[in-house]
C-alpha positions in Angstrom: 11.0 12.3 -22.0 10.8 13.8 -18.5 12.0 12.1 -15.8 10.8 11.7 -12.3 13.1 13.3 -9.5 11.3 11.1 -6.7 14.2 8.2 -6.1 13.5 5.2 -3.9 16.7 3.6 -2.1 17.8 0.2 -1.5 15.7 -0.8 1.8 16.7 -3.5 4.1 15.8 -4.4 7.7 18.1 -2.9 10.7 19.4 -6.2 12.9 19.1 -5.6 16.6 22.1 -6.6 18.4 19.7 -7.1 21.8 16.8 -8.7 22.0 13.7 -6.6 22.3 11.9 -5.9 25.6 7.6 -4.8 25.7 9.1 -0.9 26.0 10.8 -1.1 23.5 8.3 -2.6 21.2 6.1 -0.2 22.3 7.9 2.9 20.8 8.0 0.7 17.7 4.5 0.7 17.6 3.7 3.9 18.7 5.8 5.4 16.1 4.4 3.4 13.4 0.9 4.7 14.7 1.9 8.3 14.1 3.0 7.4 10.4 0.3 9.6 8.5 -1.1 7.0 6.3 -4.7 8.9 6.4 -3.1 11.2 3.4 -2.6 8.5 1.4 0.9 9.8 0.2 3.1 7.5 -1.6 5.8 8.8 0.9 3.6 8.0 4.0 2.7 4.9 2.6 5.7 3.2 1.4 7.2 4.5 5.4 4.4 2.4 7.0 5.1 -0.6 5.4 8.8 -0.4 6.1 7.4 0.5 9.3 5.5 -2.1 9.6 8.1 -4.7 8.4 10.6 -3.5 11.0 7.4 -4.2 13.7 6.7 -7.8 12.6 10.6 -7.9 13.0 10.5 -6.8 16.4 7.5 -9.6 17.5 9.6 -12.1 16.1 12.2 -11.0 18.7 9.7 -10.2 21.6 7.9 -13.9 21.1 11.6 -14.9 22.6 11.3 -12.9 26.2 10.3 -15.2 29.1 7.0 -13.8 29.5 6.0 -13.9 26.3 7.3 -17.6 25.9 5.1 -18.3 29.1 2.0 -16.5 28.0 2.2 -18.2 24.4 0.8 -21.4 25.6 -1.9 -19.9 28.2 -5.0 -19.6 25.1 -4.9 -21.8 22.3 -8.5 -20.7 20.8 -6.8 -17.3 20.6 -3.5 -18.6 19.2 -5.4 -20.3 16.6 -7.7 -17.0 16.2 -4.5 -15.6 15.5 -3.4 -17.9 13.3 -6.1 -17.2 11.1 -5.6 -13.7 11.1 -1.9 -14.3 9.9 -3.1 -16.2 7.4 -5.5 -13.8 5.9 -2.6 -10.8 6.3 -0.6 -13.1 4.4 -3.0 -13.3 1.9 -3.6 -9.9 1.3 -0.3 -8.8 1.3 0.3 -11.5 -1.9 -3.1 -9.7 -3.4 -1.5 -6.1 -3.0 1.9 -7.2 -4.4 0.4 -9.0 -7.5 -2.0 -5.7 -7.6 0.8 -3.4 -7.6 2.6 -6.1 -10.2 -0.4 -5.6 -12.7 -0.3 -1.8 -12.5 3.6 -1.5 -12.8 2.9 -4.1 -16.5 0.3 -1.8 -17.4 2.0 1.5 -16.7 5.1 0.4 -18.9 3.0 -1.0 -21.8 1.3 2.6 -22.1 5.0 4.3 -21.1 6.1 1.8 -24.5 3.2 2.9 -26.7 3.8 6.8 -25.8 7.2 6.4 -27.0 6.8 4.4 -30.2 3.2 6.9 -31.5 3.2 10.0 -29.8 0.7 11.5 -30.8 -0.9 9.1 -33.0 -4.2 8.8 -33.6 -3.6 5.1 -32.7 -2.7 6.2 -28.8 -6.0 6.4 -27.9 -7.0 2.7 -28.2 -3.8 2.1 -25.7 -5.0 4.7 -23.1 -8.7 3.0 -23.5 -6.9 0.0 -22.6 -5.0 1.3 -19.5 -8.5 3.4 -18.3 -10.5 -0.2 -18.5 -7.7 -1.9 -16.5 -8.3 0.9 -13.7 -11.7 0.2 -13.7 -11.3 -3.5 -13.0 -8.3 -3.1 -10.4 -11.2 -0.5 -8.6 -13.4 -3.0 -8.3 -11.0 -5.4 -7.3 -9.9 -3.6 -5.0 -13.3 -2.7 -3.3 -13.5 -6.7 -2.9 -10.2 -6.5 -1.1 -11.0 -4.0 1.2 -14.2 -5.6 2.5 -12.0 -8.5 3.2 -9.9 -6.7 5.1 -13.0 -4.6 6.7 -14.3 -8.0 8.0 -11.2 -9.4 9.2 -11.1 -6.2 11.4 -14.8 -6.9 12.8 -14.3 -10.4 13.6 -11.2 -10.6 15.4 -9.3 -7.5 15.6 -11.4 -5.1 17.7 -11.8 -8.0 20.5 -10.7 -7.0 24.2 -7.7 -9.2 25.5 -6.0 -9.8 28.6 -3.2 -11.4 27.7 -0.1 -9.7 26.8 0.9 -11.3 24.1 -2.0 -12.0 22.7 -2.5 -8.0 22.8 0.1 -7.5 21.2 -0.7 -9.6 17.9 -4.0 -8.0 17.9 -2.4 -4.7 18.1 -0.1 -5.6 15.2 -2.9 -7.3 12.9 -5.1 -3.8 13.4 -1.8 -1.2 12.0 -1.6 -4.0 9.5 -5.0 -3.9 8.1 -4.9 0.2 8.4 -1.5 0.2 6.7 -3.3 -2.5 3.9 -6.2 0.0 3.9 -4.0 2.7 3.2 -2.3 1.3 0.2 -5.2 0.0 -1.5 -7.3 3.7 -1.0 -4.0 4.8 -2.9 -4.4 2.4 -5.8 -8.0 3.3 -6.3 -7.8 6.8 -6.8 -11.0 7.8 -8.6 -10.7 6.7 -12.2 -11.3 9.4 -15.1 -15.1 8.5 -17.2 -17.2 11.1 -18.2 -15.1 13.9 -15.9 -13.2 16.6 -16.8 -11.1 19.9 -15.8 -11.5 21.1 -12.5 -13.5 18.4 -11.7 -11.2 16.0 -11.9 -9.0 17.8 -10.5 -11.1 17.4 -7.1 -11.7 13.8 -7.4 -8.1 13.1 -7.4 -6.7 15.4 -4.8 -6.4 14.3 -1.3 -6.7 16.6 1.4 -3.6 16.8 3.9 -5.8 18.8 6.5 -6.5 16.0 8.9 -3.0 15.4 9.2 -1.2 18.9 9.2 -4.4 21.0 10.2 -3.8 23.1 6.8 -5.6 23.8 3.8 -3.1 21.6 1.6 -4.0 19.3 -0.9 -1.7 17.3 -3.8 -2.5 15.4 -6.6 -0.8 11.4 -5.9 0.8 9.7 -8.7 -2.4 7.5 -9.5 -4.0 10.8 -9.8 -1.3 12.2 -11.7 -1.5 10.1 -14.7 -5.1 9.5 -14.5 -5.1 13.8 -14.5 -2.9 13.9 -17.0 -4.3 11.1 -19.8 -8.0 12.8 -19.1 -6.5 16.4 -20.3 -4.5 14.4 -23.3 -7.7 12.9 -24.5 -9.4 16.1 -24.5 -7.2 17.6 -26.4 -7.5 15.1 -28.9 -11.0 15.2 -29.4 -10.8 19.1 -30.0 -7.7 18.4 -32.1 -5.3 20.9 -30.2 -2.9 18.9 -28.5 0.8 19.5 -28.4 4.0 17.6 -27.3 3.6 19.5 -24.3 0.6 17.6 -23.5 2.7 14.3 -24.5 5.4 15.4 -22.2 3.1 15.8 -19.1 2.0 12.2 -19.9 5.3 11.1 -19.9 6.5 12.9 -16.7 3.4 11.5 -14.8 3.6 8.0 -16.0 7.6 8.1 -15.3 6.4 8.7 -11.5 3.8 6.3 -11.2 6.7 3.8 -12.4 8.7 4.9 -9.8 6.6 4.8 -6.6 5.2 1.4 -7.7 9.2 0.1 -7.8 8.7 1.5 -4.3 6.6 -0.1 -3.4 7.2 -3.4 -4.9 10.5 -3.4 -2.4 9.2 -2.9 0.7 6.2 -5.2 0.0 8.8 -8.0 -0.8 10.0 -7.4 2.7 7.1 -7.3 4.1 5.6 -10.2 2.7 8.8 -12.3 4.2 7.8 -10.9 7.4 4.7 -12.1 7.1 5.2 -15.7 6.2 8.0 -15.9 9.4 5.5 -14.4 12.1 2.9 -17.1 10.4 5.4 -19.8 10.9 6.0 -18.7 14.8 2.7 -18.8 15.4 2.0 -22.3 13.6 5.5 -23.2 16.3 3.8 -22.0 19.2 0.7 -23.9 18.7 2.4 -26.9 17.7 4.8 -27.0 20.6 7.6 -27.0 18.5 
């Protein structure tokens, strides 16, 4: 069986040995902003959450500076605004990471099934199954995203004075986008009733907002959804070969590994998100 080259590393957070100051947070964010989740590229994607982990990291330091500590207690309907808001994050990260839980079971019961019938007749009632699990997780998704969508209306795109409160909103917004980002990944256009080049065009994503080039790629979704389209063809017309089976293979074995990707940083991320909940549930609390 092919496998992938695509290897994800070990990721942990950096400690800071000083606390953070409003500059520096600033870069942080900035930096995260320029992080080209648009693409949705499994790269740029798993970057923004570890971007966006290290961010959450740096509030939790910046909540500590005098100001901040001063302007925490200046609007409690916002604080508890925000509250909600951390609650809702927290939420959706949890749906992602069970999302991306789901697809990484289903990905290795069709890798399993490859391996044990190759060819088989049989392998087609497997890749029905793993098409109708798509087609649910879509329209999961799409529920997910609306969430997110009105979380954004309702509190994100407010105007704020305050500092502080500023800067939550600021991180709740690159936290939807980032969410945004990783769900448009997961619901890369499933495969009914389309074939060849057409396919081919549903599940390519342009890089040309981002580089300002005629570039496209085919993402891993897209890969394997590509590739089990082309398979089942060939069955039909009886004039498949273990090349096909070995493109299968290859594209599955990636899929596998950018969801293991992505199940890391999301682990990370999720702790992040329960901590900045519990500062904010602190601050409101006066403890």
């Amino acid at each position: 069986m092919a496998v992938s080259q695509t290897h994800y590393r070990s990721i942990s957070l950096p400690s800071r040995l000083n606390p953070i100051n409003s500059t520096e947070f600033e870069a942080d964010l900035q930096k995260l902003k320029a992080v080209p989740i648009n693409i949705i590229s499994s790269e740029a994607i798993q970057t923004g959450l570890l971007g966006l982990a290290q961010l959450y990291n740096s509030v939790q330091q910046l909540t500590q500076s005098p100001s901040m500590i001063l302007q925490q207690h200046q609007d409690g309907k916002s604080m508890e605004d925000q509250l909600e808001v951390s609650v809702e994050l927290l939420d959706s990260c949890n749906t992602i990471r069970e999302l991306v839980q789901m697809i990484k079971e289903n990905v290795q019961a069709l890798q399993s099934a490859f391996r044990r019938k190759g060819l088989d007749s049989g392998i087609q009632s497997d890749v029905a199954t793993y098409v109708c699990f798509r087609k649910k997780m879509n329209k999961f998704i799409s529920k997910t995203l609306k969430t997110l969508k009105n979380l954004e209306h309702k509190y994100i795109g407010s105007n704020e004075n305050d500092n502080f409160i500023r800067v939550l909103r600021e991180v709740s917004g690159i936290t939807i986008a980032i969410f945004k980002g990783i769900l448009g990944f997961l619901s890369c256009p499933t495969t009914k009733k389309t074939g060849g080049w057409n396919l081919v065009s549903k599940v390519m994503v342009t890089k040309s907002m981002a580089y300002g080039k005629d570039h496209s790629f085919i993402s891993e979704m897209g890969g394997v959804d590509f590739a089990l389209n082309t398979l089942q063809g060939r069955i039909k017309n009886s004039n498949c070969s273990v090349l096909d089976l070995q493109m299968v293979q290859k594209e599955l074995q990636n899929l596998d590994d950018c969801i293991r990707g992505f199940e890391g940083v999301l682990e990370i991320l999720f702790r992040q998100l329960v901590q900045s909940r519990v500062t904010l549930l602190n601050i409101l609390t006066g403890h």
